[in-house]
ZADO-1210 file (C-alpha; in nm, 4 decimals, padded with zeros to 6 digits):
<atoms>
<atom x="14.7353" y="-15.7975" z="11.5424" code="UNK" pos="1"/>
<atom x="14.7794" y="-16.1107" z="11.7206" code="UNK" pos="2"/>
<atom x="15.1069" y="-16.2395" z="11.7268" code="UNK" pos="3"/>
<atom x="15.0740" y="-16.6097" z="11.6023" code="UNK" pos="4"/>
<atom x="14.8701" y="-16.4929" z="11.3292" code="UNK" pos="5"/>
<atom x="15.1418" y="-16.2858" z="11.1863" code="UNK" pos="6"/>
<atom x="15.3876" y="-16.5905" z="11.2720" code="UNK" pos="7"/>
<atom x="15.1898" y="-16.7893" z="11.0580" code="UNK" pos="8"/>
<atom x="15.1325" y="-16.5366" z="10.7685" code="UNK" pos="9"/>
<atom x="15.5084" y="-16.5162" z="10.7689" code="UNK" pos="10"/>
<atom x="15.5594" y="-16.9199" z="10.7373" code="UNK" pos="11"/>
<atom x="15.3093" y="-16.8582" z="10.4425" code="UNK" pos="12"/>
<atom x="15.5479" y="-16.5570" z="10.2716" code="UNK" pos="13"/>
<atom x="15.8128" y="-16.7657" z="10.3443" code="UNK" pos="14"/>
<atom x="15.7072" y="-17.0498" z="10.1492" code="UNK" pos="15"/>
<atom x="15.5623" y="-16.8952" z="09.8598" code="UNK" pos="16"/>
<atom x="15.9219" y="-16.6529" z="09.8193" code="UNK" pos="17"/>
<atom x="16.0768" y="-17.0161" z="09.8421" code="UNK" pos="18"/>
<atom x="15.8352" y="-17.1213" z="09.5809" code="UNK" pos="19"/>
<atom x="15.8705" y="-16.8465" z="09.3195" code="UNK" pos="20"/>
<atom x="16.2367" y="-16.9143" z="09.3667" code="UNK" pos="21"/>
<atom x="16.2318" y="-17.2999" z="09.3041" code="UNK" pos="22"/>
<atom x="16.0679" y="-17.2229" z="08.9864" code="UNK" pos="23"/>
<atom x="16.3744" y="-17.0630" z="08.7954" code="UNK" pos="24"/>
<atom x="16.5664" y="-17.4108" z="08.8788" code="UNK" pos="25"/>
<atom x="16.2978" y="-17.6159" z="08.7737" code="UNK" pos="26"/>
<atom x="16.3456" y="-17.4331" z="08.4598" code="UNK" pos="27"/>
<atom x="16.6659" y="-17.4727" z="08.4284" code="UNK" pos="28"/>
<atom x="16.6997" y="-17.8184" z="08.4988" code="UNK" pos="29"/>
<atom x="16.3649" y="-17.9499" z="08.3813" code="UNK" pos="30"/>
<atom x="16.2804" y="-17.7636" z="08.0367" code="UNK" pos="31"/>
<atom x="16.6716" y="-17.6428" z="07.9504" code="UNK" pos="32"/>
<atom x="16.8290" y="-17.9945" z="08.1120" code="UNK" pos="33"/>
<atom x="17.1014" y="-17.8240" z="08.2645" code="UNK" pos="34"/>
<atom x="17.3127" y="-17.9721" z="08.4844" code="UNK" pos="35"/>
<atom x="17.1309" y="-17.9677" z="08.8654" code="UNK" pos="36"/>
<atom x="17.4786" y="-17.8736" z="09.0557" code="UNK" pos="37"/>
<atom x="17.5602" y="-17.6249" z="08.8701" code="UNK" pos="38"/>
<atom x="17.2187" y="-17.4484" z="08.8702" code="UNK" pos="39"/>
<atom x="17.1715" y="-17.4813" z="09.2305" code="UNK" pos="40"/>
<atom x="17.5150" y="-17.3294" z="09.2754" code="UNK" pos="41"/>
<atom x="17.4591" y="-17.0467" z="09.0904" code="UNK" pos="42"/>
<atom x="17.0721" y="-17.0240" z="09.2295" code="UNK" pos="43"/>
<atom x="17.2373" y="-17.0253" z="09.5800" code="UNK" pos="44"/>
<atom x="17.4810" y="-16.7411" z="09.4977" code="UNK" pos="45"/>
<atom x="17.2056" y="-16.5565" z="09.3552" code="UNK" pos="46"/>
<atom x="16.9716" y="-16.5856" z="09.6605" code="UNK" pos="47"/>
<atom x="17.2758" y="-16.4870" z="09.9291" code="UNK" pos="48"/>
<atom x="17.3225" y="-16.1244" z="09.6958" code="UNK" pos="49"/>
<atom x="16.8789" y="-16.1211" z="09.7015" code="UNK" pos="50"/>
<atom x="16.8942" y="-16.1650" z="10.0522" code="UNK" pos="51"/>
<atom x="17.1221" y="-15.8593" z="10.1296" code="UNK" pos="52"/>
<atom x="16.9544" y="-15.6667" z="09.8412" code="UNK" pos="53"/>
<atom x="16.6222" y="-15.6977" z="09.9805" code="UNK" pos="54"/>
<atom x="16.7585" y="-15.6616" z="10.3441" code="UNK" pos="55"/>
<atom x="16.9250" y="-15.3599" z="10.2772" code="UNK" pos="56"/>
<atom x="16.6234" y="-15.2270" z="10.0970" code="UNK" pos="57"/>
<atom x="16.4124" y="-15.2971" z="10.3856" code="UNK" pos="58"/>
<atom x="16.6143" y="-15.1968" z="10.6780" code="UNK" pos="59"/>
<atom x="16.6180" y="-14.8718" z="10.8417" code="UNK" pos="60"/>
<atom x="16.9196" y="-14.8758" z="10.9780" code="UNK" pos="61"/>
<atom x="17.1122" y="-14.8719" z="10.6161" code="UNK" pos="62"/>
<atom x="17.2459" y="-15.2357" z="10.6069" code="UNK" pos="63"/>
<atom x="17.0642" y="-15.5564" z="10.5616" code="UNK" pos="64"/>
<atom x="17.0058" y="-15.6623" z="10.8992" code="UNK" pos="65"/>
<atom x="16.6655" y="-15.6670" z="11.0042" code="UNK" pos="66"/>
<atom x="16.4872" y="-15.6672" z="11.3612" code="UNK" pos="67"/>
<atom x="16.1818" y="-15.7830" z="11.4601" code="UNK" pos="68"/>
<atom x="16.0348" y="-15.8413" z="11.8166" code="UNK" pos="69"/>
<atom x="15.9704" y="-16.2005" z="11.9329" code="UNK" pos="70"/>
<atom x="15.6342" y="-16.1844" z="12.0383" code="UNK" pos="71"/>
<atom x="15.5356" y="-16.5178" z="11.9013" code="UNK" pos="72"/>
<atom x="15.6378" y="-16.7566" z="12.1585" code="UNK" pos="73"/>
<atom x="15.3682" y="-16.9352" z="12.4028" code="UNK" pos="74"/>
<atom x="15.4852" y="-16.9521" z="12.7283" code="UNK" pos="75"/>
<atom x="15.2992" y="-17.3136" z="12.8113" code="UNK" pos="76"/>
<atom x="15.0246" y="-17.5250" z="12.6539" code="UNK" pos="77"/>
<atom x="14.7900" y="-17.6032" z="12.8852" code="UNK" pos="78"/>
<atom x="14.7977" y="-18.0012" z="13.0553" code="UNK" pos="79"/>
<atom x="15.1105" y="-18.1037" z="12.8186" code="UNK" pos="80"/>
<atom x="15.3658" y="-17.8282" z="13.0034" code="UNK" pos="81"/>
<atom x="15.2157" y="-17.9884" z="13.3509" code="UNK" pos="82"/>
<atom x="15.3720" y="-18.3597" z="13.2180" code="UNK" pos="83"/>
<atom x="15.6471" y="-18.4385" z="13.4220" code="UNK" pos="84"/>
<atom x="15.9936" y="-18.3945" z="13.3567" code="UNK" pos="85"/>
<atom x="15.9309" y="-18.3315" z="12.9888" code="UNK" pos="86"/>
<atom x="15.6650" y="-18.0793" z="13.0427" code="UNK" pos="87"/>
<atom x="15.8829" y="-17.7921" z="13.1066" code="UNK" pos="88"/>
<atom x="16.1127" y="-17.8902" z="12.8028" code="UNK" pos="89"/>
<atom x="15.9353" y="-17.9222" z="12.5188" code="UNK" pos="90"/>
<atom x="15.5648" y="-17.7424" z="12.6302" code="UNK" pos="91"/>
<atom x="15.6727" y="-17.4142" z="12.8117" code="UNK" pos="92"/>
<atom x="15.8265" y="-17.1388" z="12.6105" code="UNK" pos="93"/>
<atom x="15.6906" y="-17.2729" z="12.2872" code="UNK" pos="94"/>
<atom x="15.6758" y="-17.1988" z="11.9107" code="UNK" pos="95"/>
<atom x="15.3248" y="-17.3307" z="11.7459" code="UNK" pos="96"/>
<atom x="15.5528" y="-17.3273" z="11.4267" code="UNK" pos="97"/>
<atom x="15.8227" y="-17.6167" z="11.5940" code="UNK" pos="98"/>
<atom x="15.4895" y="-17.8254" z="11.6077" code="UNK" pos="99"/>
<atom x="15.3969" y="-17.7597" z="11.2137" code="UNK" pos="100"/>
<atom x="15.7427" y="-17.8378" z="11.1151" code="UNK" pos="101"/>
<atom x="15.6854" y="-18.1838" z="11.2790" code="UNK" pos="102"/>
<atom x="15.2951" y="-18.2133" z="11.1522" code="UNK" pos="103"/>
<atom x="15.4279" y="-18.0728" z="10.7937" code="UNK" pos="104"/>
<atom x="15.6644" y="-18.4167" z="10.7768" code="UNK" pos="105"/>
<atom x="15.3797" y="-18.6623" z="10.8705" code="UNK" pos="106"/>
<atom x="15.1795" y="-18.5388" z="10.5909" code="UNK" pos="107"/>
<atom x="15.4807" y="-18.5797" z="10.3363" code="UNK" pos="108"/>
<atom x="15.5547" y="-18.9225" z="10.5016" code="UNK" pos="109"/>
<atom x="15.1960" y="-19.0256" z="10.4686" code="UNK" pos="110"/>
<atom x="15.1382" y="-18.8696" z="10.0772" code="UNK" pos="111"/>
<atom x="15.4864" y="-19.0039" z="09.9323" code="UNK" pos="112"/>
<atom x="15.4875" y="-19.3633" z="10.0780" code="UNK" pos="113"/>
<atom x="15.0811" y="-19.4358" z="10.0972" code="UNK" pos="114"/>
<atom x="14.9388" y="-19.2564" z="09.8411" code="UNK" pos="115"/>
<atom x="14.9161" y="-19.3201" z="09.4262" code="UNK" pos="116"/>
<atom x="15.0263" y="-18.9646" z="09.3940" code="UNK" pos="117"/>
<atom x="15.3265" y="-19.0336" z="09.5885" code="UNK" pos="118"/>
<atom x="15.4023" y="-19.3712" z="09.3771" code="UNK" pos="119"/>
<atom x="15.4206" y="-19.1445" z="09.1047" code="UNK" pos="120"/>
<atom x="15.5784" y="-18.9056" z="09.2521" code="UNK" pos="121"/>
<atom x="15.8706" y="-19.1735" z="09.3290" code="UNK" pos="122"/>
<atom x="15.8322" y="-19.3381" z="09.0135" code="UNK" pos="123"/>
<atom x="16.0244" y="-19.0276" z="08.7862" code="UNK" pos="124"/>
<atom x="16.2599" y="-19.0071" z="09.0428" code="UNK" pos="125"/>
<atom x="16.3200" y="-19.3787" z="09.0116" code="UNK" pos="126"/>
<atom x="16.2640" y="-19.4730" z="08.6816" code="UNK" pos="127"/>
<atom x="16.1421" y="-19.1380" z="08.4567" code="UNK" pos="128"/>
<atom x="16.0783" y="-19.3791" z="08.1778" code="UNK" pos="129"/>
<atom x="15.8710" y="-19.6036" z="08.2713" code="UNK" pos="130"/>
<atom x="15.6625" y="-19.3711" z="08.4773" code="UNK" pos="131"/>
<atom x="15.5820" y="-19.1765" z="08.1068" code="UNK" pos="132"/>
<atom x="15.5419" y="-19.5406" z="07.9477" code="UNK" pos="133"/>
<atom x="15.2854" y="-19.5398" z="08.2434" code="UNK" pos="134"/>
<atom x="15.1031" y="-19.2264" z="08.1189" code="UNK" pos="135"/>
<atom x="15.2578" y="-19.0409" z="08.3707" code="UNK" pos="136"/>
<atom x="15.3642" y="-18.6521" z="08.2676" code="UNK" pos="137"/>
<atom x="15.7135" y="-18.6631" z="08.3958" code="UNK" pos="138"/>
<atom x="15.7683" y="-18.3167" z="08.3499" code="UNK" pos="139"/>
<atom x="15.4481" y="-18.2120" z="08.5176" code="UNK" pos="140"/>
<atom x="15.5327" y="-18.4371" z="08.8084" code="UNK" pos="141"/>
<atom x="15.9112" y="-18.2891" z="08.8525" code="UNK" pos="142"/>
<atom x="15.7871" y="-17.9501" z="08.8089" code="UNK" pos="143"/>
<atom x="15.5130" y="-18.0466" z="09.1116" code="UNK" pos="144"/>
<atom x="15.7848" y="-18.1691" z="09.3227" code="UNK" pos="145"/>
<atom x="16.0829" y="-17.8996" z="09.3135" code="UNK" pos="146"/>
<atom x="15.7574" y="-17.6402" z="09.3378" code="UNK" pos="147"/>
<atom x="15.6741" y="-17.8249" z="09.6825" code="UNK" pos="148"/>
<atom x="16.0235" y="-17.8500" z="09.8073" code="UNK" pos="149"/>
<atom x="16.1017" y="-17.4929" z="09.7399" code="UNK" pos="150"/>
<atom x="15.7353" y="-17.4131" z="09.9419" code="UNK" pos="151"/>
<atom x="15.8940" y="-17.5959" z="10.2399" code="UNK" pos="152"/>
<atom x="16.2785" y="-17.5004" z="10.2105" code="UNK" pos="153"/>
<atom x="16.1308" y="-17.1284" z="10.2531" code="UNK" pos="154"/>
<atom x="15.8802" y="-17.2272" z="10.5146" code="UNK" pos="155"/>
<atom x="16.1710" y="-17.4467" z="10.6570" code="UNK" pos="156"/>
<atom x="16.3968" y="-17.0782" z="10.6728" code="UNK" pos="157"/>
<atom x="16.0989" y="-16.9188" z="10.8691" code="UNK" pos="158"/>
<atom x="16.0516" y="-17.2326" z="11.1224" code="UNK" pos="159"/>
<atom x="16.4341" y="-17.2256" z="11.1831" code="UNK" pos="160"/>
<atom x="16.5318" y="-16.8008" z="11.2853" code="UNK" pos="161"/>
<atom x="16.1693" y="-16.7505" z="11.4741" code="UNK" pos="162"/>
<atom x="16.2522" y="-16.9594" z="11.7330" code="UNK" pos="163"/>
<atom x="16.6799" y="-16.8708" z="11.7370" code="UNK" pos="164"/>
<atom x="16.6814" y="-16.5483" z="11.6621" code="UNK" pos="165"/>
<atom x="16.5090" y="-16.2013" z="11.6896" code="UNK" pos="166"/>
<atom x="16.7437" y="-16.0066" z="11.3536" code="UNK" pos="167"/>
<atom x="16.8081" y="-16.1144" z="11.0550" code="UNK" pos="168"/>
<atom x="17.1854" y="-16.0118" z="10.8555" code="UNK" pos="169"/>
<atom x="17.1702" y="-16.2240" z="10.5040" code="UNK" pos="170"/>
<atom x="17.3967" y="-16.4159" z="10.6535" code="UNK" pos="171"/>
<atom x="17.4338" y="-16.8102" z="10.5303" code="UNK" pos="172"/>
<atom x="17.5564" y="-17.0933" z="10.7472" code="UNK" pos="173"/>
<atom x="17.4789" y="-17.3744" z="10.4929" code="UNK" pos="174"/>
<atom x="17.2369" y="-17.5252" z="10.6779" code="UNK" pos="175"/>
<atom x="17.0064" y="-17.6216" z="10.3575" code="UNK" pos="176"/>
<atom x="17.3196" y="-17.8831" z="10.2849" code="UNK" pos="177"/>
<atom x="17.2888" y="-18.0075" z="10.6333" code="UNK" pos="178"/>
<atom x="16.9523" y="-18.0674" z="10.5386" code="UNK" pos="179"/>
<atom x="17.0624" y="-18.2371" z="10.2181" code="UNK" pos="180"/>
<atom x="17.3105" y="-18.4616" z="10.4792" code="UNK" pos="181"/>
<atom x="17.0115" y="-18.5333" z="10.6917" code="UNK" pos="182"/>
<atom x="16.7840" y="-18.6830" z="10.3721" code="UNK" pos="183"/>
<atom x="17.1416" y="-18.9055" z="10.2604" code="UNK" pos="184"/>
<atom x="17.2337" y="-19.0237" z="10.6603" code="UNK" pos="185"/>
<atom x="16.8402" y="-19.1474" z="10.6662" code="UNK" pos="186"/>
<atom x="16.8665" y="-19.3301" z="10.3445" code="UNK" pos="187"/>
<atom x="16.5635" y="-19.1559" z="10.2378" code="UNK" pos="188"/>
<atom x="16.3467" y="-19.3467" z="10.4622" code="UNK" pos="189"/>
<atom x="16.0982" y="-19.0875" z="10.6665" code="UNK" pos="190"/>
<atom x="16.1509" y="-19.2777" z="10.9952" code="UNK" pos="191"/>
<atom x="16.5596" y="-19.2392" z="11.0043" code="UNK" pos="192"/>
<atom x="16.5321" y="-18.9024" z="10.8781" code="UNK" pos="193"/>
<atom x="16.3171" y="-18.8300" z="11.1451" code="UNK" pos="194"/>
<atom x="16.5923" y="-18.9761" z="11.3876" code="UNK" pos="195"/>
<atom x="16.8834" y="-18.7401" z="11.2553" code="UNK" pos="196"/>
<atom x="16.6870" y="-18.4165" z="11.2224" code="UNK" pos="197"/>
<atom x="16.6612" y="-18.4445" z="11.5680" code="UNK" pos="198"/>
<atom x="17.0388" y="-18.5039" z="11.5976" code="UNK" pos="199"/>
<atom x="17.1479" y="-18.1819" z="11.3936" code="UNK" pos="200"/>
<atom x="16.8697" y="-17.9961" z="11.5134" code="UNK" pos="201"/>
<atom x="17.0406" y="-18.0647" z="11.8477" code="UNK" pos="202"/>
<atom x="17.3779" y="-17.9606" z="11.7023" code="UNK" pos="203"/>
<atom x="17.2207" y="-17.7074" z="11.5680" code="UNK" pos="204"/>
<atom x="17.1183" y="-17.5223" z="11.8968" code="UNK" pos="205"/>
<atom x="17.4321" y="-17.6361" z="12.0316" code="UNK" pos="206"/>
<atom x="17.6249" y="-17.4446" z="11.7949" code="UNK" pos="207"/>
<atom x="17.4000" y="-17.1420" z="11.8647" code="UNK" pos="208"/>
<atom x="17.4466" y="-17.1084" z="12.2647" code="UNK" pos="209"/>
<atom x="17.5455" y="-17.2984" z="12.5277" code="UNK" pos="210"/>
<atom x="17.3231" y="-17.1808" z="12.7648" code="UNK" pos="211"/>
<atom x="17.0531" y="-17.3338" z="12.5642" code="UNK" pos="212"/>
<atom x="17.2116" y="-17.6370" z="12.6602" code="UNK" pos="213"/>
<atom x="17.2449" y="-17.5256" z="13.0451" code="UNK" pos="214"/>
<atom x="16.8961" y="-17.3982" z="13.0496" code="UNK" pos="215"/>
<atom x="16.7196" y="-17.7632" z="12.9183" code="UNK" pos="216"/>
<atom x="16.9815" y="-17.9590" z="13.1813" code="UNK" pos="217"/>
<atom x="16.8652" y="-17.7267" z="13.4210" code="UNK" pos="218"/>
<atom x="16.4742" y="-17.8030" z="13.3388" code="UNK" pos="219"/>
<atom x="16.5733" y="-18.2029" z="13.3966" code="UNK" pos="220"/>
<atom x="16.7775" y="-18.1195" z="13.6761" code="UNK" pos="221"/>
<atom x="16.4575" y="-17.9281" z="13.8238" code="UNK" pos="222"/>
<atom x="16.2387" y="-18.2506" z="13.7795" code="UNK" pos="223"/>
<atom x="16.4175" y="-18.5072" z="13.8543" code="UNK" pos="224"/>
<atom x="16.6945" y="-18.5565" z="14.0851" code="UNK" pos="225"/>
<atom x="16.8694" y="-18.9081" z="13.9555" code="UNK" pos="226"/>
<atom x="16.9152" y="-18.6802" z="13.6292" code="UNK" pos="227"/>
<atom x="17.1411" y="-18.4376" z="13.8936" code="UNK" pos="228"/>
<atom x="17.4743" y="-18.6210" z="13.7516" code="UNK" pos="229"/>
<atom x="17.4187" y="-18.6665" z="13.4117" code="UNK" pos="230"/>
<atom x="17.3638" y="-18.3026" z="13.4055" code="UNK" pos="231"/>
<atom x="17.6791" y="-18.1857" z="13.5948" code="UNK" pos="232"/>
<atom x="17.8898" y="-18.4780" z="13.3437" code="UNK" pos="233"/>
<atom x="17.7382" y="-18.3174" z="13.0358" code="UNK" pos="234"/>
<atom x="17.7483" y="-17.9439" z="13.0947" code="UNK" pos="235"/>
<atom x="18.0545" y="-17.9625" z="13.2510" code="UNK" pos="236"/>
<atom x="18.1968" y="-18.1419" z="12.8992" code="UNK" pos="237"/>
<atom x="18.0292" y="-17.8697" z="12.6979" code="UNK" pos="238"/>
<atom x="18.1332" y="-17.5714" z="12.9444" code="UNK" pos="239"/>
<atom x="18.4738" y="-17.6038" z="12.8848" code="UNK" pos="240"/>
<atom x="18.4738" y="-17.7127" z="12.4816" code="UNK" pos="241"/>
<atom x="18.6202" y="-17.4025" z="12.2880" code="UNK" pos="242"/>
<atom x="18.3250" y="-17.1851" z="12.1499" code="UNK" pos="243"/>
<atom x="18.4847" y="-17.2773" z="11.8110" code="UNK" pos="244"/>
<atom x="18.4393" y="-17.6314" z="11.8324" code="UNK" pos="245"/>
<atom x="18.0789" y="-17.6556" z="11.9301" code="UNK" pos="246"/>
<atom x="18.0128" y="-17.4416" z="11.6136" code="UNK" pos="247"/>
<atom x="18.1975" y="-17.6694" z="11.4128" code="UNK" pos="248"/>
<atom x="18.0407" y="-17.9621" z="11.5549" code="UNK" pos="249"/>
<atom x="17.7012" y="-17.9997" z="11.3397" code="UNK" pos="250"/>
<atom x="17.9174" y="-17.9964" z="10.9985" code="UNK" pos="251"/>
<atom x="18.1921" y="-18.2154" z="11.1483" code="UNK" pos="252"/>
<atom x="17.8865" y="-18.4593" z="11.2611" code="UNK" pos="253"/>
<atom x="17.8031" y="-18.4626" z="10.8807" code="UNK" pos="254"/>
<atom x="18.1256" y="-18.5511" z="10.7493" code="UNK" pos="255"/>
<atom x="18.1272" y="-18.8215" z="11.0135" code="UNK" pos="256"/>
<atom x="17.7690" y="-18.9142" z="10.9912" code="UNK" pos="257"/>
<atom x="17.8328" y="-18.9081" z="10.5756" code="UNK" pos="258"/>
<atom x="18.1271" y="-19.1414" z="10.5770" code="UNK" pos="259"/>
<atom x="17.9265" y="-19.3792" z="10.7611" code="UNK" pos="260"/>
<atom x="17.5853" y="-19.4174" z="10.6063" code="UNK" pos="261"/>
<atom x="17.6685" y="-19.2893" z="10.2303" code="UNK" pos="262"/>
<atom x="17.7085" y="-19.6306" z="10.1187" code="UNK" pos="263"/>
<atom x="17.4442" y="-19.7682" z="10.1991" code="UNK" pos="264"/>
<atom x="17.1998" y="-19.4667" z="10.1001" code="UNK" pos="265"/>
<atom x="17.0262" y="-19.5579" z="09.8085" code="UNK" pos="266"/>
<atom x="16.8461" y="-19.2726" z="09.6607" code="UNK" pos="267"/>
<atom x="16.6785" y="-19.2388" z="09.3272" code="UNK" pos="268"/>
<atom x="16.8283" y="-19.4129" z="09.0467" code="UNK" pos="269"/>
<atom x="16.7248" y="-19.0653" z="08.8279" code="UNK" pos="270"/>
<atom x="16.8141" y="-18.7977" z="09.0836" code="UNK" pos="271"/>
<atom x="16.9706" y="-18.5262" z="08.9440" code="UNK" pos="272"/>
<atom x="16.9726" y="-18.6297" z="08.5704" code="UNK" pos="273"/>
<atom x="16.7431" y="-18.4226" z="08.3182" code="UNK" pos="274"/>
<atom x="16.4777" y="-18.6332" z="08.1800" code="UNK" pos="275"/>
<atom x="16.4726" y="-18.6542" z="07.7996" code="UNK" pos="276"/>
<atom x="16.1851" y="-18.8578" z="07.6123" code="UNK" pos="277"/>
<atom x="16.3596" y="-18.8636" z="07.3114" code="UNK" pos="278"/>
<atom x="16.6057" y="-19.1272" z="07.4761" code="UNK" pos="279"/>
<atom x="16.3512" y="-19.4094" z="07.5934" code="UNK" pos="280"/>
</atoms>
């Protein structure tokens, strides 16, 4: 079976699992009113002892890690890897699934801020009341929402080992709060989110490997020869930073990052607080 095919039926699994799961804490914030923290606490608990359960269940080998062979990678696209200087970064050695992450956010830009849906969509996050004054089914439109989020948190899982990873262990590194951190350091505009995804994405790999960092200096290096210092300057920095530090540095980035832009992120007015008709 081709491999991108069974990439992509795997971003599909992925999603719906992260679906079906979504569901029990839109019940229990939604229908019950619960409090949000404390349900996705206790939701996140619950899906770190699934994880292992279902790893272990799986595995061969008698403990939850899981292999699989990457055979999903495309080693250029044709015409784009051939672009200069860039070509060989972001075209050669490629995930189709990097690319659907990116196309995945245009679409939610476009729907929430140019679409009616969307203005709905904002409006019981904003102002639950007036949205149901408006006719709008408040419930129906939460329960929409956390149903799509958990679809793209698991797809989101998926588009994030593929490409870093070839086993899987259960094991958590709280990058869904990172993700949280990116959404509050953009100020929940699509454009600045866009800007530090990037950033901790960046972090992110750092974190993983410094020789991803030596291989992409050594791709600009390769093209371009007024890049030749700026490459020794930065590997040479990252070479001899503690292994300990660059793992630290995408949650350390956050705190900083956090500190900075917290106040002045606006977010919903209604975020996180159960909707109740009975109280217009």
């Amino acid at each position: 079976m081709d491999g991108q095919f069974v990439l992509f039926m795997v971003v599909i699994i992925g999603g719906i699992a992260g679906l079906l799961f979504s569901l029990l804490h839109s019940y229990a914030s939604i229908t019950m009113k619960s409090n949000q923290v404390i349900s996705g606490t206790a939701l996140n608990l619950l899906a770190l002892a699934l994880a292992i359960f279902v790893g272990r269940a799986l595995s061969t080998s008698g403990t939850e890690e899981i292999t699989f062979t990457d055979r999903f990678r495309i080693d250029g696209i044709p015409f784009l890897k051939d672009i200069p200087v860039f070509g060989d970064i972001l075209f050669t050695k490629f995930y189709l699934i990097s690319l659907l992450g990116l196309i995945i956010f245009i679409i939610a830009a476009i729907v929430a801020y140019k679409t009616r849906f969307g203005l709905r969509l904002r409006a019981c996050g904003e102002n639950p009341h007036a949205a149901d004054a408006a006719g709008i089914n408040v419930y129906k439109t939460r329960y929409f929402a956390v149903s799509i989020s958990g679809l793209l948190a698991g797809m989101g899982g998926v588009i994030l080992i593929i490409p870093s990873s070839t086993s899987f262990k259960a094991s958590v590194y709280g990058y869904g709060f990172l993700a949280l951190a990116v959404l509050i350091s953009g100020q929940w505009k699509p454009a600045r989110v866009l800007v530090f995804s990037f950033l901790f994405g960046f972090l992110m790999n750092l974190s993983n490997g410094i020789s991803m960092v030596q291989n992409a200096f050594n791709n600009l290096r390769a093209n371009e020869g007024f890049l030749q210092s700026f490459y020794e300057n930065m590997y040479a920095f990252f070479r001899h930073m503690p292994r300990d530090i660059i793992s630290m540095l995408p949650f350390l980035v956050t705190l900083i990052l956090l500190g900075l832009t917290s106040k002045n992120s606006q977010g919903p007015k209604a975020a996180g607080e159960p909707y109740d008709q009975g109280k217009r």
